[in-house]
VMD Tcl script that builds the backbone (N, CA, C; Angstrom):
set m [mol new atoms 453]
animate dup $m
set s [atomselect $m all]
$s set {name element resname resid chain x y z} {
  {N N UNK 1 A 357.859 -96.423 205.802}
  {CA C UNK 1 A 357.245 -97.730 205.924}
  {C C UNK 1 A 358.252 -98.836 205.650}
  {N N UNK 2 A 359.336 -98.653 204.634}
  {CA C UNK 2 A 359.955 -99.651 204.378}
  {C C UNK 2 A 360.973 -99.557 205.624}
  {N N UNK 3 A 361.152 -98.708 206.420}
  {CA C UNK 3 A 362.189 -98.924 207.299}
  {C C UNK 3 A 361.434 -99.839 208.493}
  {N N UNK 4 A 360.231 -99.682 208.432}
  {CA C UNK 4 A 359.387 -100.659 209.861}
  {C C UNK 4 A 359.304 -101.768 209.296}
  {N N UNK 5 A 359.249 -102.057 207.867}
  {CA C UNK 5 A 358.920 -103.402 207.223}
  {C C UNK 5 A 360.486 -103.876 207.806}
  {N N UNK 6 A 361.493 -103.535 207.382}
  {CA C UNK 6 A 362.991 -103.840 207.666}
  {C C UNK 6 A 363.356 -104.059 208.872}
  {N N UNK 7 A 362.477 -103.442 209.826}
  {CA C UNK 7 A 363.142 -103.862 211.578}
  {C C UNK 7 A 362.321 -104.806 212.002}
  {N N UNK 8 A 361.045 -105.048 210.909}
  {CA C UNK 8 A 360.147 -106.340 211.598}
  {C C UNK 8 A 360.592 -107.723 211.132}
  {N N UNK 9 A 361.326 -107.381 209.831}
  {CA C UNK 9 A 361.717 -108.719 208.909}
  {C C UNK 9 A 363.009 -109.284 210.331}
  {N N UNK 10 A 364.023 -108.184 210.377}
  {CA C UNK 10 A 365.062 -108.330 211.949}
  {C C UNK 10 A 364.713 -108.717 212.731}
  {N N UNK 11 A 363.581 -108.356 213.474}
  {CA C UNK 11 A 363.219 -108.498 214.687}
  {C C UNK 11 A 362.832 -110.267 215.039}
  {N N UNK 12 A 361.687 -110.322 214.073}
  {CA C UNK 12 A 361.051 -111.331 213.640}
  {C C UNK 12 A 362.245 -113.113 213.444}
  {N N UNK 13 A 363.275 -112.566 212.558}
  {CA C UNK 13 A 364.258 -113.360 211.975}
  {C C UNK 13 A 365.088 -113.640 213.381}
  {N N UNK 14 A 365.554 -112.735 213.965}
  {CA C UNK 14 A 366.440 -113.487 215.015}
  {C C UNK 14 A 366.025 -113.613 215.920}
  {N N UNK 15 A 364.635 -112.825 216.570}
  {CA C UNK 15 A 363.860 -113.971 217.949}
  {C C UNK 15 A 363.187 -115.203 217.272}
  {N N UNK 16 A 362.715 -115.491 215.940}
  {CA C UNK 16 A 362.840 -116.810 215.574}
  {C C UNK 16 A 363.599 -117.733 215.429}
  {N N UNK 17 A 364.780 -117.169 215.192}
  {CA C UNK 17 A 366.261 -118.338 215.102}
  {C C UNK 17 A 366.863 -118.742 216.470}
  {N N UNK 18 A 366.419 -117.649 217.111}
  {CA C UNK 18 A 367.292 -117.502 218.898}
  {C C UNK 18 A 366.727 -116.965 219.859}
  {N N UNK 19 A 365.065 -117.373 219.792}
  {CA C UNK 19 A 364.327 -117.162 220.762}
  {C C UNK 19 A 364.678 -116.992 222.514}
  {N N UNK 20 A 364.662 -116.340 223.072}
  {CA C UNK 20 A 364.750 -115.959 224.262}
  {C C UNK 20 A 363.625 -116.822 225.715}
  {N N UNK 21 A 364.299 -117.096 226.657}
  {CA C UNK 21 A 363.403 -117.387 227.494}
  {C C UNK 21 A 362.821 -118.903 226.942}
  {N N UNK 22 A 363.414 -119.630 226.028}
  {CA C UNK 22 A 362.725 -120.656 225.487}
  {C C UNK 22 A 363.539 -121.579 226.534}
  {N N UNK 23 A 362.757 -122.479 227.183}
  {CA C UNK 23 A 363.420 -123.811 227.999}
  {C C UNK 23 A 362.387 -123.715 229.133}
  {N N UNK 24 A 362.351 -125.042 229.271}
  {CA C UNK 24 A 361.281 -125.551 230.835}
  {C C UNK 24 A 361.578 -124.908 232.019}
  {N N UNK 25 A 360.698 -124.086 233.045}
  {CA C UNK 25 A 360.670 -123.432 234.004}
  {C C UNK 25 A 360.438 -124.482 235.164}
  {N N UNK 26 A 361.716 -124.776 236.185}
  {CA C UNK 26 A 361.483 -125.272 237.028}
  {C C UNK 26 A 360.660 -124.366 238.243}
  {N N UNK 27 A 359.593 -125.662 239.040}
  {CA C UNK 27 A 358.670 -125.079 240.003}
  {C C UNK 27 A 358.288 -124.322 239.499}
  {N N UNK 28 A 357.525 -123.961 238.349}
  {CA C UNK 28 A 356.136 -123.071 238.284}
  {C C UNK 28 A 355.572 -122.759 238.963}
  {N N UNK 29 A 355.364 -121.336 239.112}
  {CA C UNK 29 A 353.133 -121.197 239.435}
  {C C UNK 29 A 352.597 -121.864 238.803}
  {N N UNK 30 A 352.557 -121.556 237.595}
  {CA C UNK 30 A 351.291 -121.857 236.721}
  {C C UNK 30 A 352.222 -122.225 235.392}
  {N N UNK 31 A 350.996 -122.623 235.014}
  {CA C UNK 31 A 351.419 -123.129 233.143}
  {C C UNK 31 A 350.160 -123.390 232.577}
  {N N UNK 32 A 350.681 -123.032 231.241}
  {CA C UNK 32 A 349.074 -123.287 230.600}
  {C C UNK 32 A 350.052 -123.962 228.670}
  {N N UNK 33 A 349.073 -124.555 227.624}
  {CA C UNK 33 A 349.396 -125.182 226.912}
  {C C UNK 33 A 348.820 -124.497 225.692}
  {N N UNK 34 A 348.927 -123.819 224.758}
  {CA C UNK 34 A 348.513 -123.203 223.534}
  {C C UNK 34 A 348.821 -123.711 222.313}
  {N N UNK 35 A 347.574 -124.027 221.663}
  {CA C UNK 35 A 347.282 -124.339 220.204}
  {C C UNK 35 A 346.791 -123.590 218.994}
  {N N UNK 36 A 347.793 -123.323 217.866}
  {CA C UNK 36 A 347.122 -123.191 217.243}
  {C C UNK 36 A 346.852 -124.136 215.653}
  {N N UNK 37 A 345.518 -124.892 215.921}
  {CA C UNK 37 A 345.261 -126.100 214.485}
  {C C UNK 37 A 345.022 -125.075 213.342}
  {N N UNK 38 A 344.726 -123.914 212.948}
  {CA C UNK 38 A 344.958 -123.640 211.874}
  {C C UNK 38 A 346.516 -123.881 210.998}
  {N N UNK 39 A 347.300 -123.791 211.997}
  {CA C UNK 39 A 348.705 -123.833 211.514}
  {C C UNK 39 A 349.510 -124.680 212.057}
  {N N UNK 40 A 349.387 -125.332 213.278}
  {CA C UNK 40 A 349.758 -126.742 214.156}
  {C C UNK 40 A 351.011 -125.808 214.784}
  {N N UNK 41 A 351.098 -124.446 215.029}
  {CA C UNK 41 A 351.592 -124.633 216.638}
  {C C UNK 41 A 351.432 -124.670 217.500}
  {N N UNK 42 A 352.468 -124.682 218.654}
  {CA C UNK 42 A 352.044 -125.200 220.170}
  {C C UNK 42 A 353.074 -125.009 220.757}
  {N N UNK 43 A 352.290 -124.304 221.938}
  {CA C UNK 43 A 353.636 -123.799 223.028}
  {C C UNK 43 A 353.044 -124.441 224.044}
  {N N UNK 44 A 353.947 -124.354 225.260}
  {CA C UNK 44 A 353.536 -124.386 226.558}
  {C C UNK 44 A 354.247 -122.586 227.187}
  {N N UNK 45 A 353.478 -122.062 227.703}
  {CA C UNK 45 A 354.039 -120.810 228.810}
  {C C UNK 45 A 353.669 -121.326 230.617}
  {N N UNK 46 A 354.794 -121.053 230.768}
  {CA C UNK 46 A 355.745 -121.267 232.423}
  {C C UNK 46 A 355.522 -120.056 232.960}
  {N N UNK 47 A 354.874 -120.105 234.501}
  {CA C UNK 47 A 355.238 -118.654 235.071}
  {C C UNK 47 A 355.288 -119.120 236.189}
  {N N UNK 48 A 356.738 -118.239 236.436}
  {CA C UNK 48 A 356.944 -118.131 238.695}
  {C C UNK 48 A 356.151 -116.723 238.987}
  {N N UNK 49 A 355.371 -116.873 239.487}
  {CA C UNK 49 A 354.660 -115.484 240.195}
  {C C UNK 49 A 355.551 -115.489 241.730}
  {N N UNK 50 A 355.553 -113.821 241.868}
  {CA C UNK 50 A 355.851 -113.560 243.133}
  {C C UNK 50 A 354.855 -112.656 243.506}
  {N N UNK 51 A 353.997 -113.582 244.094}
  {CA C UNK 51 A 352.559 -112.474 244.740}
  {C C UNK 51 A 351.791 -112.188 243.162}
  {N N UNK 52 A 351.719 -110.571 243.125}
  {CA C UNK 52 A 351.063 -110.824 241.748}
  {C C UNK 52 A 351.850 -109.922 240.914}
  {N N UNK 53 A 353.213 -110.511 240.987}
  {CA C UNK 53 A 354.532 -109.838 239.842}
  {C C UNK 53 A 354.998 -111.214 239.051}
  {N N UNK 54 A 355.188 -111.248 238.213}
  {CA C UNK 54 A 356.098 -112.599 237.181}
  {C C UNK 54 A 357.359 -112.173 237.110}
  {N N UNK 55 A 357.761 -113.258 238.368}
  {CA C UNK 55 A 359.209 -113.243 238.555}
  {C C UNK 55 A 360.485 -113.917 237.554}
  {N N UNK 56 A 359.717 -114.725 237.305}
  {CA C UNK 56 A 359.877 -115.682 235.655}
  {C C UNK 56 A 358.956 -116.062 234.826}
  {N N UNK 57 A 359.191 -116.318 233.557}
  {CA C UNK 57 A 358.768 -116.719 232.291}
  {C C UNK 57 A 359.673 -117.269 231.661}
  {N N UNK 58 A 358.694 -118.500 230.978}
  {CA C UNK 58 A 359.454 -119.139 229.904}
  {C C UNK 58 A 358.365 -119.702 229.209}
  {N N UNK 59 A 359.197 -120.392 227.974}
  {CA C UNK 59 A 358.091 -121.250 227.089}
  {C C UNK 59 A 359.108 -121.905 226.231}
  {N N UNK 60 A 358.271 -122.900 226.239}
  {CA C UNK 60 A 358.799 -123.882 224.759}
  {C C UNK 60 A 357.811 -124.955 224.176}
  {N N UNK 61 A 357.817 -124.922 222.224}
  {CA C UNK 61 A 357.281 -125.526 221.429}
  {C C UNK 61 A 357.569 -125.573 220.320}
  {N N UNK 62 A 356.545 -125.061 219.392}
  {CA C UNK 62 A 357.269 -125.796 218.124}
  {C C UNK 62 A 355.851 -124.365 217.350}
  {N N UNK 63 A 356.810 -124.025 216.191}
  {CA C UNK 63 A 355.886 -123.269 215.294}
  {C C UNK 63 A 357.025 -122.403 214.103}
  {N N UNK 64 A 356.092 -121.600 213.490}
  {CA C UNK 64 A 356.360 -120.754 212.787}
  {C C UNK 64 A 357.268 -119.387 213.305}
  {N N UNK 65 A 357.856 -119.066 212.499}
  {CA C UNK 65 A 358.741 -117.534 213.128}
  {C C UNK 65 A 357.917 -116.953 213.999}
  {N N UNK 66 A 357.165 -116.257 213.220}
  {CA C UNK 66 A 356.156 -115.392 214.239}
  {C C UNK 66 A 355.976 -115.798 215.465}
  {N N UNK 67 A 355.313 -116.881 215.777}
  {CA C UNK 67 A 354.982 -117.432 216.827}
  {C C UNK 67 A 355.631 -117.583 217.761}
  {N N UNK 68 A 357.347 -117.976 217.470}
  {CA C UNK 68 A 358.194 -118.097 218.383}
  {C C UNK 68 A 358.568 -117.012 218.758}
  {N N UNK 69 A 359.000 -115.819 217.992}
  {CA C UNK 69 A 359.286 -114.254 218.103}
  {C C UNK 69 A 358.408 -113.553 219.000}
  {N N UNK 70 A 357.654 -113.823 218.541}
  {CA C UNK 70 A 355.637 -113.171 219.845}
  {C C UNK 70 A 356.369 -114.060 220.977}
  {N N UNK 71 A 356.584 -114.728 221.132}
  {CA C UNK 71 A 356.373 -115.281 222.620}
  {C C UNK 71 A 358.217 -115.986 223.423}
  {N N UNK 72 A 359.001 -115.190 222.639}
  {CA C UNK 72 A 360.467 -114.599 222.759}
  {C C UNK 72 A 360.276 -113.474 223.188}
  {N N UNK 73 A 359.442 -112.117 222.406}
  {CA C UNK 73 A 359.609 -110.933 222.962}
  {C C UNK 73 A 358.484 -111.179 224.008}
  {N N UNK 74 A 357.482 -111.504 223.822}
  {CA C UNK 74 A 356.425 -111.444 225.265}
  {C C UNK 74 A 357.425 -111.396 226.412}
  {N N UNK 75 A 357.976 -113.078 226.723}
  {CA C UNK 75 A 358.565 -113.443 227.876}
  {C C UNK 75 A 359.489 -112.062 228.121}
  {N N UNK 76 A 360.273 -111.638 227.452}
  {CA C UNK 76 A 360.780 -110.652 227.767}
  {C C UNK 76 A 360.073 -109.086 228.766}
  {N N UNK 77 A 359.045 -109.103 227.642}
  {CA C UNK 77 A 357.920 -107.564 227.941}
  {C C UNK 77 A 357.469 -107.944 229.157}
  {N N UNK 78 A 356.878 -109.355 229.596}
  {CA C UNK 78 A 356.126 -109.473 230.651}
  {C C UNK 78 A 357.154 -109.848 232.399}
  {N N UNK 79 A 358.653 -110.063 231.919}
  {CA C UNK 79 A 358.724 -110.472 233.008}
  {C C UNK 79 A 358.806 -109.000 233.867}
  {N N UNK 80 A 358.662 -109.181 235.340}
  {CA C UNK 80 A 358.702 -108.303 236.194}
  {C C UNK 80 A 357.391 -107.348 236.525}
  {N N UNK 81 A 356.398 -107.539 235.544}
  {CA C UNK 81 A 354.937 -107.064 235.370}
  {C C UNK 81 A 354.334 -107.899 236.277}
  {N N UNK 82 A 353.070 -107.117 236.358}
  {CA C UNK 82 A 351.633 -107.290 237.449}
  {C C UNK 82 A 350.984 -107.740 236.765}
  {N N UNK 83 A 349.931 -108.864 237.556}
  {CA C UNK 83 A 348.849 -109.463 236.194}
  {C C UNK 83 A 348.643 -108.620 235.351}
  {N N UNK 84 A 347.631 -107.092 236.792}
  {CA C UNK 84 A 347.123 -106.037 235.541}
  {C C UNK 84 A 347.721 -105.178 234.547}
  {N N UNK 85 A 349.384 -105.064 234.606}
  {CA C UNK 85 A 350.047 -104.766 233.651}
  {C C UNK 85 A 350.167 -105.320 232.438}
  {N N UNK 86 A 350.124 -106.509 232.717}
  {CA C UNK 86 A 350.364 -107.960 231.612}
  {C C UNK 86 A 348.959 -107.957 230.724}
  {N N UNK 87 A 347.842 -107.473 231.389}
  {CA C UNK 87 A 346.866 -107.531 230.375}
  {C C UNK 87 A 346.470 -106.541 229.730}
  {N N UNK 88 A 346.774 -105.113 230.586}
  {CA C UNK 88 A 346.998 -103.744 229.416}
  {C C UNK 88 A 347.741 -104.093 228.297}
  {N N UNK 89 A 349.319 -104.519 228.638}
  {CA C UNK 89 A 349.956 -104.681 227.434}
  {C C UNK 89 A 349.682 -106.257 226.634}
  {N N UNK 90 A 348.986 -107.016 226.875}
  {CA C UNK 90 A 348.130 -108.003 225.850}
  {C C UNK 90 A 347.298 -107.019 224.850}
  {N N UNK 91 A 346.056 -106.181 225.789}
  {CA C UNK 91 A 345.510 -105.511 224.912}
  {C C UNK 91 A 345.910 -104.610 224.202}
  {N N UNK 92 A 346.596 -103.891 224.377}
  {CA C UNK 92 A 347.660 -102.959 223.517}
  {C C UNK 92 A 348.099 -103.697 222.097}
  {N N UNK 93 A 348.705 -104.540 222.194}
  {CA C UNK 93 A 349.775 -105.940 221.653}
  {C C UNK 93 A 348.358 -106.339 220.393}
  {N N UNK 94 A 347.132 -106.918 220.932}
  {CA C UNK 94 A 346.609 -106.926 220.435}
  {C C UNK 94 A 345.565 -106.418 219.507}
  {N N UNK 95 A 345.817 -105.149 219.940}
  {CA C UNK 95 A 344.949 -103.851 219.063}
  {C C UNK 95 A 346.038 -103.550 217.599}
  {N N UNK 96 A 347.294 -103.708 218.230}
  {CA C UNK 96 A 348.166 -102.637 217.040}
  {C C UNK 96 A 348.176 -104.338 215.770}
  {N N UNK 97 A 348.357 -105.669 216.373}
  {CA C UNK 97 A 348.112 -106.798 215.179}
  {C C UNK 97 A 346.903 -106.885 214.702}
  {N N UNK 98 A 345.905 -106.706 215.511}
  {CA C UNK 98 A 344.634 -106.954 214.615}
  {C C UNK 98 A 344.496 -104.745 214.116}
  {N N UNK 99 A 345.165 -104.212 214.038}
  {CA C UNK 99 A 344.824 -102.952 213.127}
  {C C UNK 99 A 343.652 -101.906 213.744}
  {N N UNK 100 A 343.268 -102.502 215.115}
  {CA C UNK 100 A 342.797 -101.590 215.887}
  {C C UNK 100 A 343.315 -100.387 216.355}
  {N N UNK 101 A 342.267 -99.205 216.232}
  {CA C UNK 101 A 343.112 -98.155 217.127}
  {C C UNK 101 A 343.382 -98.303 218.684}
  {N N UNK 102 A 344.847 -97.952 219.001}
  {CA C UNK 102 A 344.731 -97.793 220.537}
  {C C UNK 102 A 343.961 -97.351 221.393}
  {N N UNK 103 A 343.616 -98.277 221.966}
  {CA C UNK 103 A 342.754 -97.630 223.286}
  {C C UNK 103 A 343.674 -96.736 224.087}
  {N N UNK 104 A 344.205 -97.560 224.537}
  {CA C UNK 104 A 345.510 -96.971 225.675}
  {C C UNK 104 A 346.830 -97.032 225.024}
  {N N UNK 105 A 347.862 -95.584 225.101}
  {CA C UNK 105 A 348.775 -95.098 224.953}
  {C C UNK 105 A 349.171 -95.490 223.534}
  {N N UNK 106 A 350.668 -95.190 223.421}
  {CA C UNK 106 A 350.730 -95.253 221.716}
  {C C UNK 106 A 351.281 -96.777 221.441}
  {N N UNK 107 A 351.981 -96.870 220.743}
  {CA C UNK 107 A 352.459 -97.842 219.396}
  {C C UNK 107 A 353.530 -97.933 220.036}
  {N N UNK 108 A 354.600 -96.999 219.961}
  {CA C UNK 108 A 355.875 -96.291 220.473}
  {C C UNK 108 A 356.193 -97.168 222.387}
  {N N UNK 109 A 355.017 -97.838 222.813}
  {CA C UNK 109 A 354.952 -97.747 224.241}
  {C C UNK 109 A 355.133 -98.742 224.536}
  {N N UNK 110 A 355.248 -99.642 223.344}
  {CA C UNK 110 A 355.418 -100.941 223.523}
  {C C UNK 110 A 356.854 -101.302 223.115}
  {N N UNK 111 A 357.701 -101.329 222.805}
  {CA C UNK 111 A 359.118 -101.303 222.816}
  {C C UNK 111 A 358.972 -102.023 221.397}
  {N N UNK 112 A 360.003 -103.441 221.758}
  {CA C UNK 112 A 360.191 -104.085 220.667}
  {C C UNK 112 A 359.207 -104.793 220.054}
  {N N UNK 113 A 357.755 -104.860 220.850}
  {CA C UNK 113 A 356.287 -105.691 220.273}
  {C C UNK 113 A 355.678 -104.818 219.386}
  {N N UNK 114 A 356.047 -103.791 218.961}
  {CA C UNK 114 A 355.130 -102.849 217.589}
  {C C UNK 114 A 355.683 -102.927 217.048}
  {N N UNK 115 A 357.131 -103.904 216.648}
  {CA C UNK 115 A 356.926 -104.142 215.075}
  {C C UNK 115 A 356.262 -105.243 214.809}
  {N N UNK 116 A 355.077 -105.862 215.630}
  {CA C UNK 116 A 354.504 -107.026 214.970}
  {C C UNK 116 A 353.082 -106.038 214.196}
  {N N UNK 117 A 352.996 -105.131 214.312}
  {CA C UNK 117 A 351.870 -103.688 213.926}
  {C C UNK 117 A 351.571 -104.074 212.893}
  {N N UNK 118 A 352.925 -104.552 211.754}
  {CA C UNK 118 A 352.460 -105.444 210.815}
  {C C UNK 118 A 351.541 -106.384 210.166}
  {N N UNK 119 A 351.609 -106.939 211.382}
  {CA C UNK 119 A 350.600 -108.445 211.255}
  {C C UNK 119 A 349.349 -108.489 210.828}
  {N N UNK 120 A 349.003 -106.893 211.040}
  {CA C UNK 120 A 347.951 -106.554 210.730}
  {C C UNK 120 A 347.313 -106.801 209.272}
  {N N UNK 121 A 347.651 -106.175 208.498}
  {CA C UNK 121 A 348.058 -106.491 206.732}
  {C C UNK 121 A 347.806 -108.287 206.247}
  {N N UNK 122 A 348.259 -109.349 207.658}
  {CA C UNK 122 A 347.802 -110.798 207.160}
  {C C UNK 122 A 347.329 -111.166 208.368}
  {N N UNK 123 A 345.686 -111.315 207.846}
  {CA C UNK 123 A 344.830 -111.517 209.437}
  {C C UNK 123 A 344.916 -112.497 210.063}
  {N N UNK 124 A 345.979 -114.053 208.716}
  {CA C UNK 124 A 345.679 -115.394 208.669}
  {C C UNK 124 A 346.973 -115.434 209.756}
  {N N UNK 125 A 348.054 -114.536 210.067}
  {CA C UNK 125 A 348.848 -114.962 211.183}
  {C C UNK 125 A 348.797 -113.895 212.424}
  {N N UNK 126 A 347.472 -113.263 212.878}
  {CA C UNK 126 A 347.531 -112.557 213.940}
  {C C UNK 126 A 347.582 -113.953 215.059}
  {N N UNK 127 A 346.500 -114.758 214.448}
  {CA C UNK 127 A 346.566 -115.907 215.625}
  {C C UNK 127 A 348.099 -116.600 216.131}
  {N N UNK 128 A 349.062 -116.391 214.679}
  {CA C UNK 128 A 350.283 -116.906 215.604}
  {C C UNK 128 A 351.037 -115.870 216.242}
  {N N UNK 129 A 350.727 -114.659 216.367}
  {CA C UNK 129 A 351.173 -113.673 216.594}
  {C C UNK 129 A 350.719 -113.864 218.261}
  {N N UNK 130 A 349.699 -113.841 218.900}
  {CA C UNK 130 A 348.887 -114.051 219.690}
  {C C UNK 130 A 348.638 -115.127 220.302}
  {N N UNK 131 A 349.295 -116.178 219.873}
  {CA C UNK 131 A 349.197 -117.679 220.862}
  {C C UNK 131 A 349.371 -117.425 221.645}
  {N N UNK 132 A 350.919 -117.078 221.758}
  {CA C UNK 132 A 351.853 -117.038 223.364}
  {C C UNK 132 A 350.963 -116.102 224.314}
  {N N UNK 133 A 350.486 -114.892 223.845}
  {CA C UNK 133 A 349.685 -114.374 224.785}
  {C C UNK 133 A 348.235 -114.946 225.278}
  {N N UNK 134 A 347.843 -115.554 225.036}
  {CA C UNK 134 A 346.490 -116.488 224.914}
  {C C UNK 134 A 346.720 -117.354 226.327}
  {N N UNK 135 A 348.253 -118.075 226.067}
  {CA C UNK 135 A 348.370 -119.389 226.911}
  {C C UNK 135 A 349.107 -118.580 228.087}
  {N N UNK 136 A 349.811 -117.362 227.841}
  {CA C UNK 136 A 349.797 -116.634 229.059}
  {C C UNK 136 A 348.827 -116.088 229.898}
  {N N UNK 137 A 347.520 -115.520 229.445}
  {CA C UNK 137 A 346.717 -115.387 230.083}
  {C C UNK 137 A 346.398 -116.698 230.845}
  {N N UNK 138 A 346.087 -117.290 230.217}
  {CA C UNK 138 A 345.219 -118.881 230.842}
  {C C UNK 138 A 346.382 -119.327 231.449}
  {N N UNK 139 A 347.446 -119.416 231.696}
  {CA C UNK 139 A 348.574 -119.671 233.196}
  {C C UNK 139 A 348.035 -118.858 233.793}
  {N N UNK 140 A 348.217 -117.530 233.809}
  {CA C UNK 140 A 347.753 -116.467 234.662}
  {C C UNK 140 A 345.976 -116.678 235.649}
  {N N UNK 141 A 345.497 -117.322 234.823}
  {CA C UNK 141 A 343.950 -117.504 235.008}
  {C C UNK 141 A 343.845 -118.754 236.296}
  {N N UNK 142 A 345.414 -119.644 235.696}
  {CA C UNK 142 A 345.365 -120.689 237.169}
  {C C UNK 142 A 344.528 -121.672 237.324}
  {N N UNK 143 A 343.990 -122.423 236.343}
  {CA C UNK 143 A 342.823 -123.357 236.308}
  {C C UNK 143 A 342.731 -123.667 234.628}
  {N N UNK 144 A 343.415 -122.935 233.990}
  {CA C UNK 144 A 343.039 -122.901 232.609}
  {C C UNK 144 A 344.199 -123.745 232.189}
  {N N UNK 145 A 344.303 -124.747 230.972}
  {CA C UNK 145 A 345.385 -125.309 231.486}
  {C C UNK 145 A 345.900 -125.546 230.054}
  {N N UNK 146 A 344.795 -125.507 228.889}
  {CA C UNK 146 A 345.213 -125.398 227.627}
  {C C UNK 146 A 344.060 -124.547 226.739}
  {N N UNK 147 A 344.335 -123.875 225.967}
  {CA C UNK 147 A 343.738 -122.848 225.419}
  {C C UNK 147 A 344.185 -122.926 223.917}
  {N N UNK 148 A 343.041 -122.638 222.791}
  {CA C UNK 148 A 343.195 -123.376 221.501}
  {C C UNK 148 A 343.127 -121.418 220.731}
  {N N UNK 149 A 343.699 -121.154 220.054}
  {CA C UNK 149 A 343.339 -119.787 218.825}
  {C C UNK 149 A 341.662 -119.972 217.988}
  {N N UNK 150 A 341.274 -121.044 218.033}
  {CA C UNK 150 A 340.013 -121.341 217.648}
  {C C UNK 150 A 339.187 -121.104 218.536}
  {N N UNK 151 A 338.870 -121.243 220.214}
  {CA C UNK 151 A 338.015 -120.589 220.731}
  {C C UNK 151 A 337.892 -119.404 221.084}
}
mol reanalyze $m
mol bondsrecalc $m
mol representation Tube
mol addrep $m
């Protein structure tokens, strides 16, 4: 356990310091705007769709480690995925932070996003764990244009 606590404190620490994929996506598909007022962050997520693959991703805002790290490694996990890929691995993503058992496949299947498995243990930051995926869906959704952790 202390060795997963140790690759999440890593993981966590330098996609927060040197987030990936962070900067404005010229010509979008879509974009959508994510809040969360329990804790006042806020992203925006950027997507170029090609047909129904995400040819790019990006995002940029303002928050807590977590938050930026979740949605550093997202952009990463999701680019080159199918909507319906993108929302298996949301739900996946989101079973192992909120401490659910997997529905579908293991822990292990998710690469570098199970060490947020953690998050589980403090329920008060699954929501920043989970923004970036929130405001990715709702780009994805195409009409949705800002999306709050409170609804």
């Amino acid at each position: 356990m202390d060795e997963l606590r140790e690759l999440y404190q890593e993981v966590i620490l330098d996609h927060g310091k040197h987030p990936r994929n962070l900067r404005a996506l010229a010509n979008p598909t879509c974009s959508a705007h994510g809040r969360n007022p329990l804790c006042g962050d806020q992203l925006t997520v950027w997507l170029k769709l090609d047909g129904d693959v995400i040819a790019d991703v990006s995002f940029q805002g303002s928050g807590c480690a977590i938050s930026k790290a979740s949605a550093s490694l997202m952009t990463g996990a999701v680019k080159g995925k199918t909507r319906a890929e993108v929302q298996r691995l949301f739900q996946r993503f989101h079973e192992i932070v909120t401490g659910k058992p997997a529905t579908q496949g293991r822990r292990e299947d998710l690469g570098k996003l199970a060490v947020f498995s953690g998050i589980s243990s403090f329920p008060v930051r699954v929501k920043c764990a989970t923004l970036s995926w929130h405001a990715l869906n709702a780009a994805l959704e195409q009409g949705v244009e800002q999306v709050s952790t409170e609804q």
